[in-house]
N, C-alpha and C positions, 0 to 999 in steps of 0.2 A: 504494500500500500504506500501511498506519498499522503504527506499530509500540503495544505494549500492553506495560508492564509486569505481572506478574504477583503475585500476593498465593499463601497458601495454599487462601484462597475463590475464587479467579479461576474463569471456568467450564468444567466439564470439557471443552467443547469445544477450547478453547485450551492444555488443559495434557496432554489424553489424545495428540494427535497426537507430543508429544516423544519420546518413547523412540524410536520408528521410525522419523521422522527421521534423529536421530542415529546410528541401527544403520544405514539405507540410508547415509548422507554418508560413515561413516566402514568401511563393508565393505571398503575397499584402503586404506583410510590406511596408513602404511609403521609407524606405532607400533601400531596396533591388530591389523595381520597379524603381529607380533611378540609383543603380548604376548598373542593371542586367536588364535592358530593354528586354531585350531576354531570360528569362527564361523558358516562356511559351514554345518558338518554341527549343530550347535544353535544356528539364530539366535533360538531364544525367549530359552536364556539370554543371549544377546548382548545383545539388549533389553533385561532387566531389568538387567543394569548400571548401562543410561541411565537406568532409569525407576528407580529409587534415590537416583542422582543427582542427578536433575533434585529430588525428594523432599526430600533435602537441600537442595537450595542454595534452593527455594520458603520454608525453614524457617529460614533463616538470618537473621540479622540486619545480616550483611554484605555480603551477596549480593545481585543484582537479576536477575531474568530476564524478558527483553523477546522477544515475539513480535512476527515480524513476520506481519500478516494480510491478505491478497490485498482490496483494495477494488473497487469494481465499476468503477474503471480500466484494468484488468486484462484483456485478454478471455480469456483462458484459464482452466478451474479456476474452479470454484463460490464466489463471495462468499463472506466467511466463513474462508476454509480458509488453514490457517497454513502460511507457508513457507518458514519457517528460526525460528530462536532463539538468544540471544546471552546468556553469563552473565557479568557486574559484580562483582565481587569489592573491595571498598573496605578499603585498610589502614593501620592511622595514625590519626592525628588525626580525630576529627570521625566516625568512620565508622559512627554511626547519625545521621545527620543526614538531615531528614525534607522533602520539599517543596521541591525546590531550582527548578523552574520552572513549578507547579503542572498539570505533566499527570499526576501521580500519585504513587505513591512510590517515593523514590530508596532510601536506604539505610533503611529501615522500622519498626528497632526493636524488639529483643526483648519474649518474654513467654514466663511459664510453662509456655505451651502447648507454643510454639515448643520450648522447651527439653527439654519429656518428647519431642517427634517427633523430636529430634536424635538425642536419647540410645537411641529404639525403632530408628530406624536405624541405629545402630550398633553396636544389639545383632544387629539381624538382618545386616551386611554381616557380623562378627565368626563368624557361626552360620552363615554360610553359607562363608568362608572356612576355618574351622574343618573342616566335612563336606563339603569343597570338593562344592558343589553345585552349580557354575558350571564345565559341564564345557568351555564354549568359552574359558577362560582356561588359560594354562600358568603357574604357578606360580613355576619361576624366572623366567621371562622378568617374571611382578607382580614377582616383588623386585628383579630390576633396574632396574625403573622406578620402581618406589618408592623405592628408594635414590637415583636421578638425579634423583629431583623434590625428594626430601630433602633434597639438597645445590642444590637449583638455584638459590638466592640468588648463588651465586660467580659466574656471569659479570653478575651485576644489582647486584652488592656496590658496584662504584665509583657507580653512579646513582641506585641504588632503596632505599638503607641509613637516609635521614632518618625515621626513626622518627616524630616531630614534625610533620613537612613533612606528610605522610601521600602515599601513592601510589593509583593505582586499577590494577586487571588484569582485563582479557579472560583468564578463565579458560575460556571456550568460546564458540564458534563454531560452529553446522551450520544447513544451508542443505537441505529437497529436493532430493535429485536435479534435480528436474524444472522446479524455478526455481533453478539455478543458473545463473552469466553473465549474471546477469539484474538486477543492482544491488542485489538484496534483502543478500549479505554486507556490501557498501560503504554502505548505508541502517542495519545493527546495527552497524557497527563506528562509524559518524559517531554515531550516537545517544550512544557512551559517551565519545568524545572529544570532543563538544562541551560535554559536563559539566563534566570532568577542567577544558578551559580556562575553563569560569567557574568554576571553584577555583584556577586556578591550577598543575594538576597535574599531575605525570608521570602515562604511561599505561604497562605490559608486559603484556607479550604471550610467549609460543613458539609459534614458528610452523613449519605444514610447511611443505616444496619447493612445494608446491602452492598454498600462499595464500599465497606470498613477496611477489609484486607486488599484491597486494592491499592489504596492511599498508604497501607501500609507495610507491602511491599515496595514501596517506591522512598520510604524514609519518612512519612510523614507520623507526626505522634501528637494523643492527645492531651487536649489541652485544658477541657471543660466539655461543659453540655448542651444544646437547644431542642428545648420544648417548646410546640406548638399543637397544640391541642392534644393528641394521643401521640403523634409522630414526635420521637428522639432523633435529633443530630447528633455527631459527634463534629465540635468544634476539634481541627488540629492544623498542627505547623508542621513546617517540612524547615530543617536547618540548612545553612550554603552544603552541600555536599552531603546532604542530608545526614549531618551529626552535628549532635549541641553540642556548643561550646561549655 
């Protein structure tokens, strides 16, 4: 497989398949049957969730989103076809810093463009929030988890507080179904901590039950915990070279 970083130009090939992905990987996630009780019966809205998000974070300047794309090593599944996706979150110091190993771009750099599609997106998440048009979400269960992501610095506070140092975060993960167990998570997660260590940099993460040994093959250890409704996180760090000092 190759992985691709992505642009807002990237080609629709590679950026159309994300929403459904993410709606297939994440239909029993234990935070999404929580705060998306209703997925089952409208999985269109369920989708565009993703596919907003995904929107955003293409638009960001902080942000990286790297595809992974099935190469003709593969024998399964047609050349070409994307099978999972991973999103880069960079904060701190430095965090539109451009070209860091010339396979594309890392942290990319605002522009006015960038900056009107941030602001249409959040007019329209706000407009549809508003005339809750997103009938596979429950509403308190959004404000519980918005509140617990709102405070989620506190179990990161003693590690991930250097402001100056800067840190990086795996703010998403999802893999196909169908190439799951299949190395393509452990190929998007090495992509962003082999970064992180030619910076020098802590890496976090919340992770489910589900992709605990995953994270934790790769160096990352826990730190604390998040609760949202029934669903547990495991808050964890990944150290430079992934060993604490």
């Amino acid at each position: 497989m190759r992985l691709v970083p992505l642009t807002p130009s990237s080609h629709v090939s590679l950026r159309s398949p994300l929403p459904s992905i993410a709606a297939a990987a994440m239909l029993e996630d234990e935070l999404f049957a929580y705060v998306c009780p209703h997925r089952h019966t409208y999985p269109d809205a369920f989708r565009s969730h993703f596919a907003r998000s995904v929107q955003m974070r293409l638009n960001s300047p902080w942000n990286v989103v790297v595809v992974a794309v099935k190469d003709n090593d593969e024998k399964e599944g047609e050349e070409g076809c994307v099978m999972g996706y991973a999103i880069w979150e960079r904060r701190g110091r430095g965090k539109q810093l451009v070209n860091v190993d010339g396979e594309g771009m890392w942290w990319e750099g605002d522009s006015w463009r960038k900056w009107f599609e941030r602001l249409a997106l959040r007019l329209q998440n706000a407009y549809v929030s508003l005339f809750r048009l997103d009938p596979s979400v429950s509403r308190s269960a959004l404000a519980d988890k918005d509140a617990e992501f709102a405070g989620r610095g506190s179990p990161f506070d003693e590690y991930m507080c250097d402001e100056e140092e800067g840190s990086i975060w795996l703010s998403w993960l999802a893999v196909d179904p169908a190439w799951q167990k299949r190395g393509v998570g452990k190929r998007l997660v090495r992509w962003g901590t082999e970064r992180a260590d030619q910076e020098g940099l802590k890496v976090a993460l919340v992770a489910s039950q589900v992709g605990l040994r995953l994270y934790q093959s790769v160096g990352f250890r826990v730190v604390g915990m998040s609760v949202v409704g029934e669903a547990e996180g495991s808050c964890m760090v990944r150290w430079p070279g992934g060993e604490r000092d």
